[in-house]
C-alpha positions in Angstrom: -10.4 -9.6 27.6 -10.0 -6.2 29.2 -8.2 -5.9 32.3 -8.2 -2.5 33.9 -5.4 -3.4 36.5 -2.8 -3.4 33.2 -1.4 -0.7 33.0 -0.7 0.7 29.4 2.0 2.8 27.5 0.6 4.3 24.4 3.8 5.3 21.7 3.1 7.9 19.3 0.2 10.6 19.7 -1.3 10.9 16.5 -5.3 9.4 15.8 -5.3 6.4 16.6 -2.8 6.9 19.9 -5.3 9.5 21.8 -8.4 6.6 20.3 -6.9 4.2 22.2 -5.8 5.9 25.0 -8.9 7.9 25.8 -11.0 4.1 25.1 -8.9 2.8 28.0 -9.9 5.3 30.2 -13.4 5.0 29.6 -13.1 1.1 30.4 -11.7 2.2 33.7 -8.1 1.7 33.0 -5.0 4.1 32.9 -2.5 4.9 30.3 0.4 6.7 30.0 1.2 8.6 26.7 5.1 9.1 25.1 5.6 10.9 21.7 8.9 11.9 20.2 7.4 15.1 19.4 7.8 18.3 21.3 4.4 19.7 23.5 4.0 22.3 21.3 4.1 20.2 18.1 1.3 18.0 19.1 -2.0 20.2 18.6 -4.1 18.6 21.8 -1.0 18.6 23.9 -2.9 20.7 26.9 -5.7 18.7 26.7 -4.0 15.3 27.0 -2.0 16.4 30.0 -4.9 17.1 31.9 -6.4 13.5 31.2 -3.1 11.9 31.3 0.3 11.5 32.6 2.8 11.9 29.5 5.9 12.5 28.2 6.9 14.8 25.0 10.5 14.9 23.5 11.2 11.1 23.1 10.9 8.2 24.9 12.4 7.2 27.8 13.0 4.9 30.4 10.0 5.0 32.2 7.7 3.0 30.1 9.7 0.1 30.8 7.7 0.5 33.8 4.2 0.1 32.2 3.0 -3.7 31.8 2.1 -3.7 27.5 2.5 -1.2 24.9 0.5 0.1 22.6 3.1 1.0 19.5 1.2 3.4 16.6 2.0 1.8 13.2 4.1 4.9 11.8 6.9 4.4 14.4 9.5 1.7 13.1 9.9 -1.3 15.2 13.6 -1.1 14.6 13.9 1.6 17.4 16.5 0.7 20.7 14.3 1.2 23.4 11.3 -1.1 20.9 14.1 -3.9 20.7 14.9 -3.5 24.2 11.1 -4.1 25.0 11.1 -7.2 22.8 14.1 -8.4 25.0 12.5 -7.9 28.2 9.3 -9.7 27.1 7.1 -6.6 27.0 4.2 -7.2 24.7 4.1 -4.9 21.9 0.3 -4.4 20.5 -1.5 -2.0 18.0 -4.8 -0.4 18.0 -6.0 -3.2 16.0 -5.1 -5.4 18.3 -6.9 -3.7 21.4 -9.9 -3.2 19.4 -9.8 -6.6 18.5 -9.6 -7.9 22.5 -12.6 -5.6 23.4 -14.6 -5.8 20.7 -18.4 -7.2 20.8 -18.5 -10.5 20.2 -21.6 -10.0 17.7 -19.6 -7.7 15.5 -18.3 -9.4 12.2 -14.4 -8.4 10.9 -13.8 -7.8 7.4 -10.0 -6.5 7.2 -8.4 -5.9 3.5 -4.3 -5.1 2.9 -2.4 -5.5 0.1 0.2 -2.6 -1.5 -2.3 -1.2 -3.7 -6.4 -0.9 -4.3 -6.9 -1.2 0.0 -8.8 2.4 0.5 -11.1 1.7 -2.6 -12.1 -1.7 -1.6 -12.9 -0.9 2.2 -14.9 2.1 1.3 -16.6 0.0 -1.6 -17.0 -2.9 1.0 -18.3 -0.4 3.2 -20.6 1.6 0.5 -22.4 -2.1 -0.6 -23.0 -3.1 3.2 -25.2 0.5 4.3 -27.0 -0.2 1.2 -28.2 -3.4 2.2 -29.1 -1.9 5.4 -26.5 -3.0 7.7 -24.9 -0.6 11.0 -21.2 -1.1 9.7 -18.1 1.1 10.3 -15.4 1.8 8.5 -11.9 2.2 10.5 -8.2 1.6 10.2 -5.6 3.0 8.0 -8.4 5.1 6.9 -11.1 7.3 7.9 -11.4 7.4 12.2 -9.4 5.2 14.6 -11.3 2.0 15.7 -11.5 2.8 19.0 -13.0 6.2 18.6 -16.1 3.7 17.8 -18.5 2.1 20.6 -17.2 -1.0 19.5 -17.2 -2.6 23.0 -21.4 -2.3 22.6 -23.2 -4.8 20.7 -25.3 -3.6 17.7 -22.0 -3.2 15.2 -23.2 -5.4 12.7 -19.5 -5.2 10.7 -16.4 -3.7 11.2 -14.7 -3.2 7.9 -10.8 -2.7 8.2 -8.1 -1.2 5.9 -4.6 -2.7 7.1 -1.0 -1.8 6.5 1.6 -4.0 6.9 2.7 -1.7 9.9 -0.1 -2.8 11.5 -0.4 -5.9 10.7 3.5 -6.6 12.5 2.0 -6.1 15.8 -1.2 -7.4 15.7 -1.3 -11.3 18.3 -4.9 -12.5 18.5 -6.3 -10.6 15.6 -9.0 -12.7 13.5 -11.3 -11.7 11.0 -14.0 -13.2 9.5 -13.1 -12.3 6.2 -9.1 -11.4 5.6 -8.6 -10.2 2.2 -5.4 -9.8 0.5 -5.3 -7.6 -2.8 -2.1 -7.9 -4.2 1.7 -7.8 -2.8 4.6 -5.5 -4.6 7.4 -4.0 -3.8 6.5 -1.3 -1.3 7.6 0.5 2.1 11.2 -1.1 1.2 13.0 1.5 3.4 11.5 -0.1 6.4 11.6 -3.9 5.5 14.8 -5.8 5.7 13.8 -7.6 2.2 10.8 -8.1 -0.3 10.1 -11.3 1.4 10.1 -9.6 4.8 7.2 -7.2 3.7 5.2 -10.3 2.2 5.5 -11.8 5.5 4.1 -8.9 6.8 0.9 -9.0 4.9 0.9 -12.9 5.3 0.3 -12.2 8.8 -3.4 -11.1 8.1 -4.1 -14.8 7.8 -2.5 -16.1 11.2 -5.2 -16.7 13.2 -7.9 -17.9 10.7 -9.3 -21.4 10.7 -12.0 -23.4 8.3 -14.7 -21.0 9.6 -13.6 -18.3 8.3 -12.7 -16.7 4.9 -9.6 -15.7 3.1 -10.2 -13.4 -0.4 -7.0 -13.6 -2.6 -5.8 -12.4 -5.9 -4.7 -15.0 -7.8 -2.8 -12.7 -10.4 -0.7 -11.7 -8.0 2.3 -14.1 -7.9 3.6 -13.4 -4.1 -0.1 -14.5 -3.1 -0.5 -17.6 -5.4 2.9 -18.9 -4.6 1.6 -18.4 -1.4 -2.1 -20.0 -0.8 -1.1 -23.1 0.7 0.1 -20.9 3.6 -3.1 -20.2 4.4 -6.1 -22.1 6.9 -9.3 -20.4 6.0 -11.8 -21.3 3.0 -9.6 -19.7 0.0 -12.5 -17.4 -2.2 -10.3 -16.4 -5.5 -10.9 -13.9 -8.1 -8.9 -13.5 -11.4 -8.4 -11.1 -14.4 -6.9 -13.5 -16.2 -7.5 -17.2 -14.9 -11.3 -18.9 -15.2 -12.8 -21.5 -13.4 -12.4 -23.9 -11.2 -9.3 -22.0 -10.6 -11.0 -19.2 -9.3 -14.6 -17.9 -8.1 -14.4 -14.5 -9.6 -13.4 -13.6 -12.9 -13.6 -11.4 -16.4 -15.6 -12.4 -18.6 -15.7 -10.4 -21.7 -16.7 -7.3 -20.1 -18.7 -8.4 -17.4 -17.3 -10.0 -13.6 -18.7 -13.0 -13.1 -19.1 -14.9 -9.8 -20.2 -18.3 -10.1 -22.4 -19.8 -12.3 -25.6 -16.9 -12.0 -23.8 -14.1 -11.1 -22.8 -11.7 -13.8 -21.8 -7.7 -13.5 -20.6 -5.4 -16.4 -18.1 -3.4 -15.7 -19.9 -0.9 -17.8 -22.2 -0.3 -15.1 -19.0 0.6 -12.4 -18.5 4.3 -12.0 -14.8 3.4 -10.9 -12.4 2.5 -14.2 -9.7 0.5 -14.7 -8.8 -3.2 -14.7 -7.2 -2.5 -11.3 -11.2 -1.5 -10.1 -12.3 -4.6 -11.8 -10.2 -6.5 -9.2 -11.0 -4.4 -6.1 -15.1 -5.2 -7.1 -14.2 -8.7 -7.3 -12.5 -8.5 -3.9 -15.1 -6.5 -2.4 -17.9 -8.9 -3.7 -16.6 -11.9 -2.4 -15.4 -10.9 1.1 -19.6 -9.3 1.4 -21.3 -12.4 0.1 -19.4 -14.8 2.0 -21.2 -13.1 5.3 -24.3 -12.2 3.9 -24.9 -14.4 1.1 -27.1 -11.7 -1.0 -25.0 -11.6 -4.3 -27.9 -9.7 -6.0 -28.3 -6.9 -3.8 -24.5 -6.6 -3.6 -23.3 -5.6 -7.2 -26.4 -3.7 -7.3 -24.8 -1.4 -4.7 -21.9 -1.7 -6.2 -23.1 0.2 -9.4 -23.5 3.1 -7.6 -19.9 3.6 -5.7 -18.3 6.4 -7.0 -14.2 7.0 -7.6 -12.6 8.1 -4.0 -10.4 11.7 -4.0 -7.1 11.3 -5.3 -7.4 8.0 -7.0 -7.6 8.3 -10.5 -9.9 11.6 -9.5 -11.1 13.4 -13.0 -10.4 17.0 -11.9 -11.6 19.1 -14.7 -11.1 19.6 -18.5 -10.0 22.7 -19.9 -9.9 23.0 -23.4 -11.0 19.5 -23.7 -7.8 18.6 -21.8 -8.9 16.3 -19.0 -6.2 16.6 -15.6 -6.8 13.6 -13.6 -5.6 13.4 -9.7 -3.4 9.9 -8.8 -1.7 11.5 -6.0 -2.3 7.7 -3.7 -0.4 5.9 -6.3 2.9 6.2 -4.1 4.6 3.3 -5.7 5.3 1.8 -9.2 2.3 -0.8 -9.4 -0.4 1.7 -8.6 1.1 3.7 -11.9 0.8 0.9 -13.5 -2.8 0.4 -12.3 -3.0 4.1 -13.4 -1.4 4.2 -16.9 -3.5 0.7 -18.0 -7.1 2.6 -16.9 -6.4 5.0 -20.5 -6.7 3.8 -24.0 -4.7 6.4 -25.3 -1.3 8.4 -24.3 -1.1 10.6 -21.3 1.3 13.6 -19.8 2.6 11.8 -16.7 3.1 13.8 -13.6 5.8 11.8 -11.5 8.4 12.2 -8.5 8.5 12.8 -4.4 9.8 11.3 -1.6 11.9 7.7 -2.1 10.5 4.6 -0.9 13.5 2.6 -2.1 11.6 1.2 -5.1 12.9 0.1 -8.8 11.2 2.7 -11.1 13.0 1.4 -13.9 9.8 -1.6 -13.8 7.8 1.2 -15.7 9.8 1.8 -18.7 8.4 -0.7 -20.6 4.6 0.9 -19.9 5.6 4.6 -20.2 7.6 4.4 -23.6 4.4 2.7 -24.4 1.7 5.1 -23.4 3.6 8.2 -22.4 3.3 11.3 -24.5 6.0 13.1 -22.1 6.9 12.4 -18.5 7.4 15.3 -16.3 9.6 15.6 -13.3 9.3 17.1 -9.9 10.5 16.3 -5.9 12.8 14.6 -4.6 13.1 11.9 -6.9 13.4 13.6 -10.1 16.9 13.3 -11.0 17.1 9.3 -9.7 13.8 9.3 -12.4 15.4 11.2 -15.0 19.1 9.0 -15.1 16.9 5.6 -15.4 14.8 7.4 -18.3 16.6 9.8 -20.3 17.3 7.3 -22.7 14.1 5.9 -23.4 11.7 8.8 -22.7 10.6 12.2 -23.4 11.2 14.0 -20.0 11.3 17.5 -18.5 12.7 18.3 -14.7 10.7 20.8 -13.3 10.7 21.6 -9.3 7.8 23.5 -8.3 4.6 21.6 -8.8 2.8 24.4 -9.5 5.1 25.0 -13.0 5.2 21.6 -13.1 1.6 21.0 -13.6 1.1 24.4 -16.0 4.1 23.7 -18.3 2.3 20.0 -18.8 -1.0 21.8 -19.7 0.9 24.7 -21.8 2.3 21.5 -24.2 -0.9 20.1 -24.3 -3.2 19.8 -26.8 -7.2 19.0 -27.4 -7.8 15.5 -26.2 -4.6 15.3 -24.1 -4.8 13.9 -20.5 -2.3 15.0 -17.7 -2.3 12.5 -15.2 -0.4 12.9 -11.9 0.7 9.7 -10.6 3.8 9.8 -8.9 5.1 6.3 -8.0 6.7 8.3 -4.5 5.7 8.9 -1.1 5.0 12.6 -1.0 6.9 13.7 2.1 9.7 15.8 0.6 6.9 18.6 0.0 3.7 17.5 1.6 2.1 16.2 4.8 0.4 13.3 3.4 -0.4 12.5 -0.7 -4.3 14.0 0.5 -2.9 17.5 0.7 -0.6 17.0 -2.3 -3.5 16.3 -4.4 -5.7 18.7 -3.0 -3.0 21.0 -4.0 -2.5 19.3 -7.4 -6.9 19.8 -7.7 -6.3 23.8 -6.6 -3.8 24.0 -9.0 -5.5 22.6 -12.1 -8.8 24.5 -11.1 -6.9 28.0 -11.1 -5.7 27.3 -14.5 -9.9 26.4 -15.5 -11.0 29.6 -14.4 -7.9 31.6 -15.8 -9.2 29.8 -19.6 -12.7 30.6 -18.7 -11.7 34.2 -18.1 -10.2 33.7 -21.8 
């Protein structure tokens, strides 16, 4: 579906921008690049200029003259000169799209989204498919851009996608194989016009399916099963708390179950959690329905271990164990996070607003919550919805706020940083907040070992 007489505007520089951009050249065609950052802000400025014709310092008028754009997923939609495309007719794309138009027609799609559990079911999907032996990559919201991949080429035997809504608002043509939707809560609510906006978003992961294909839900999530009937492709369901012939996954006892033979304790899983129970049953499904090798599958699936900065078991000092949460940027990831314990934790919360309700966790946290501490730009908002119901300390620098938790600790205490917030206000991304949050806690093991 290439056509290297189109002539391309890539917005916004960042990964998958120069992927796509530098993949257009190599299939002969030309693009021209536009970020809103200045040259020297954008580290392979010097470099691009040489390969391309760009502009730095906004966007102007001239990519009105370029025939479609390529819009990265971080810049909002809601933008005057994006509207003013939409009213000339310009068509707006992703990378996922364009990977999606030149991709080998022997290469299989599984693509996952949902608001919580995406980055450990891709890299679990992901994990079980090389152990069976299969040439699959990994791409998307995580990981390297899709187009940095010869994905053009046959011999990809899978392409396995993490989506965000972002993305998913400008995808057109975009089919996978296997679309799987995790769950849908409130999330990104500073960019969506309404709850139901962002579940249409999601929805849209499903648009282009038919009866040959496969769509994964989670029936526990309400938005989804209120939902199904939207959708065109064979449903596969999974369940925490429905059986069959509701559902083709499920809990039983302390095992998932798939169908009739299929049986995996959750005892042999190196990830925790109910939440992880899910994401296996998600994972499972969405791999079977293309391979049909069940057995092989959750074998492979016993050895996947936790990803960073997802409930991440750091260290214990002084048999206090600090475990790193720092992806739980909204309030049903803590959820996920605070339900993986059996017994109370120190909870590490605050950052940047997303424009959620944390007032949802005050039933959970008076519940398992030994003390709730404080920090970023959130703090105060957190501490006027809980100072009533909780015990809570405001502290502003993480690095005080993570020692005074571990100075009121005591043996068998667990201080678990989960913030429920975007991590902006302090940090790049929530990777180098909780690479900070795992320097932090391993200074404080090595000042008790010199002890």
């Amino acid at each position: 579906m290439f056509n290297p007489k189109t002539s391309y505007a890539i917005l916004g520089l960042a990964r998958s921008g120069i992927a796509v951009a530098y993949k257009i050249k190599e299939l002969g065609g030309t693009a021209y690049l536009s970020d809103i950052k200045t040259e020297e802000q954008i580290e392979y400025a010097e470099k691009l200029k040489q390969d391309f014709e760009c502009e730095f310092g906004g966007h102007t008028n001239k990519l009105f003259q370029f025939e479609q754009w390529i819009v990265s997923p971080g810049i909002p939609l809601n933008l005057p000169i994006i509207q003013k495309a939409k009213q000339l007719g310009i068509p707006l794309i992703c990378d996922i799209e364009f990977g999606y138009q030149i991709k080998s027609p022997d290469s299989k799609i599984i693509a996952v989204t949902g608001s919580n559990g995406k980055s450990t079911t891709v890299s679990l999907i992901q994990h079980i498919l090389q152990h069976m032996g299969y040439n699959s990559i990994l791409a998307g919201n995580i990981g390297n851009a899709l187009t940095s991949y010869p994905i053009e080429k046959p011999g990809i035997d899978f392409i396995v996608l993490e989506l965000s809504s972002f993305q998913l608002d400008l995808i057109d043509t975009f089919k996978p194989d296997v679309a799987v939707l995790l769950n849908i809560t409130p999330d990104h609510l500073d960019r969506y016009d309404s709850f139901q906006t962002y579940i249409d978003s999601k929805f849209h992961i499903f648009m282009n399916q038919n009866q040959e294909d496969f769509a994964v839900i989670c029936l526990d999530s309400e938005p989804i099963a209120e939902r199904q009937y939207r959708i065109k492709a064979q449903l596969l369901r999974y369940s925490l708390e429905k059986t069959p012939p509701d559902c083709e996954a499920w809990l039983n006892q302390d095992a998932i179950q798939i169908g009739v033979k299929h049986k995996l304790s959750v005892r042999d899983l190196k990830i925790r959690g109910p939440h992880n129970y899910a994401n296996t049953m998600a994972a499972l499904l969405a791999v079977n329905a293309l391979t049909h090798n069940l057995d092989a599958a959750m074998e492979a699936a016993k050895t996947f271990p936790p990803l960073p900065h997802r409930l991440e078991l750091v260290a214990k000092v002084n048999d206090i164990a600090f475990y790193n949460d720092s992806k739980a940027t909204n309030t049903d990831a803590v959820k996920s996070a605070l339900n993986a314990f059996d017994q109370p934790v120190r909870v590490i919360m605050g950052g940047s607003d997303k424009g959620e309700d944390f007032s949802v966790l005050t039933p959970l946290l008076k519940k398992v919550a030994k003390k709730v501490y404080l920090t970023g730009a959130t703090a105060v908002k957190m501490y006027e919805i809980w100072k009533d119901d909780l015990p809570l300390e405001i502290i502003d620098d993480f690095s005080q706020c993570i020692h005074k938790a571990f100075y009121d600790s005591v043996p068998g205490d667990i201080i678990l940083l989960s913030p429920a917030c975007a991590s902006f206000d302090k940090f790049k991304n929530y990777e180098e907040r909780g690479e900070v949050f795992k320097q932090i806690v391993n200074s404080i093991a090595r000042e008790y070992e010199k002890e």
